[in-house]
N, C-alpha and C positions, 0 to 999 in steps of 0.2 A: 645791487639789489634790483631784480626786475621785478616792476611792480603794475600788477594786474587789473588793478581799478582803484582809484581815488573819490574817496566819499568827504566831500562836503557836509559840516556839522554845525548847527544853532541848537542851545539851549533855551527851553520854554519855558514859562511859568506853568501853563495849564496846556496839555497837548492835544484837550478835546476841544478847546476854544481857539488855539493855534489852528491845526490841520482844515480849517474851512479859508482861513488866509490864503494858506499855502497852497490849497489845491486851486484856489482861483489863480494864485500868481502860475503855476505851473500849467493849468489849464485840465488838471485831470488832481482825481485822489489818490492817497499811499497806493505805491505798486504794493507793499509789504509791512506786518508790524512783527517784525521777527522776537520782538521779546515787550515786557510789560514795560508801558512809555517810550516806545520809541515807535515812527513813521519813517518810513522809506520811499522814494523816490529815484526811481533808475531813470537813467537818461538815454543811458546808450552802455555798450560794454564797458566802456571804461570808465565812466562819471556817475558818482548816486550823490543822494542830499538825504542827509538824516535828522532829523527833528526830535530831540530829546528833552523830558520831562524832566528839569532840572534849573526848579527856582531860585536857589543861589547862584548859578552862572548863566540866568537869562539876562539879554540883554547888552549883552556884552560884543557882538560877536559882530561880525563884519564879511559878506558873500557879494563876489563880482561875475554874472553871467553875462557872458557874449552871446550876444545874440546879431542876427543879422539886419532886422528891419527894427529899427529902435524909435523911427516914430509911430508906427503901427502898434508896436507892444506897447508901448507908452499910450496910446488912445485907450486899446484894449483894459490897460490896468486900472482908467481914469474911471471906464466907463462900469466897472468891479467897483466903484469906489475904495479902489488900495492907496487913494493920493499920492502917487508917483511926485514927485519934483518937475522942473522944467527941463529940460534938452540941455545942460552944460556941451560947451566945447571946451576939452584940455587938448596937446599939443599932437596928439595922434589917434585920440576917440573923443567920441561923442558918448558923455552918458547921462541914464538919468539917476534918483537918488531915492528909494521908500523905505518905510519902517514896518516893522511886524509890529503886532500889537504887543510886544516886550522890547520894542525900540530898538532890534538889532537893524544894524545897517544891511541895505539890498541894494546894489549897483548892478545896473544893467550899460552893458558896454558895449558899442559897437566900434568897430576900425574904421575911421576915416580915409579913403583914399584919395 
């Protein structure tokens, strides 16, 4: 199966009080709301992030972005007030740890060299 772009998905409770988290953590708003309750987010050709209105599976859900400069984005997010976590070291990244306002996990990861 060749596969053309992989969309990353969280469930929300409320998608109008979600999307102002989101667009801080991302740095910009939905590229797209291609249908009712849903926000889009493209990254690049082949990676999107979709935010879906669906308060029995919010909350649940678990997204890890690599990113390259993880203390910088971690300043960035503090200063959003998104309360990022501390700089963990695991045994070949660095990451930090935040919650959306339905408490799915957000992990930002960078590679240690």
């Amino acid at each position: 199966m060749p596969i053309e772009k992989v969309f990353a998905h969280i469930s929300c409770s409320n998608l109008e009080s979600s999307i102002p988290w989101f667009t801080k953590l991302f740095s910009r708003a939905p590229d797209e709301s291609p249908m009712e309750g849903l926000a889009e987010w493209h990254q690049n050709n082949q990676a999107a992030f979709q935010l879906f209105q669906d308060p029995k599976n919010a909350g649940h859900a678990t997204m890890t972005l690599g990113v390259s400069d993880l203390g910088s984005e971690r300043s960035r997010l503090a200063e959003l007030k998104l309360q990022p976590g501390p700089i963990e070291e695991a045994d070949y990244v660095s990451l930090v740890r935040l919650r959306d306002p339905d408490q799915n996990l957000i992990v930002l990861a960078q590679k240690r060299e």
